[in-house]
C-alpha positions, 0 to 999 in steps of 0.5 A: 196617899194610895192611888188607885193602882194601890188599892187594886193590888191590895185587893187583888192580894186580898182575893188570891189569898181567899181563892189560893186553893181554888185554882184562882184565875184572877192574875195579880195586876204588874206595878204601874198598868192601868187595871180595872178588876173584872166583874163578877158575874151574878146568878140572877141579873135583874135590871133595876133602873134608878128614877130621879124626881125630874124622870117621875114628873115625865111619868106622872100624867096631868092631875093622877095621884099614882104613878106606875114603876118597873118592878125593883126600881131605884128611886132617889131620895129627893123623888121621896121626898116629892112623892111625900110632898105631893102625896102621890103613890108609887105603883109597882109593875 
């Protein structure tokens, strides 16, 4: 069975091999150490916010079929499916 370090020095294996020519700054983790993988850094950050069903119902005022969200919002399955049931629309800001 791999433990997480294996999969950490697999990985890491895997990225030397891709950036070898490119002068890699990523070190190869030493046997047994407790690694996490740095994170990459993105271009564009955008904040999306996941909403579960119980953090809609907060949102949703008494008797309003709509419901206004952040823009890029995450929203789980379940929500889905109480927004279908209730016949509610999502608004996107």
């Amino acid at each position: 069975m791999l433990t997480r370090n294996d999969l950490l020095d697999i990985l890491f294996e895997q990225f030397a091999r891709h950036t070898a020519g490119a002068g890699s700054h990523y070190p190869r983790p030493a046997a047994g150490r407790n690694v996490v993988a740095p994170a990459l850094k993105s271009t564009a950050k955008q904040k999306r916010i996941f909403l579960s069903d119980r953090e809609l119902r907060r949102m949703r005022k008494p008797g309003a079929k709509e419901i206004e969200v952040p823009a890029g919002a995450i929203i789980s399955p379940l929500a889905k499916d109480w927004i279908d049931y209730e016949g509610i629309k999502i608004v996107f800001k």
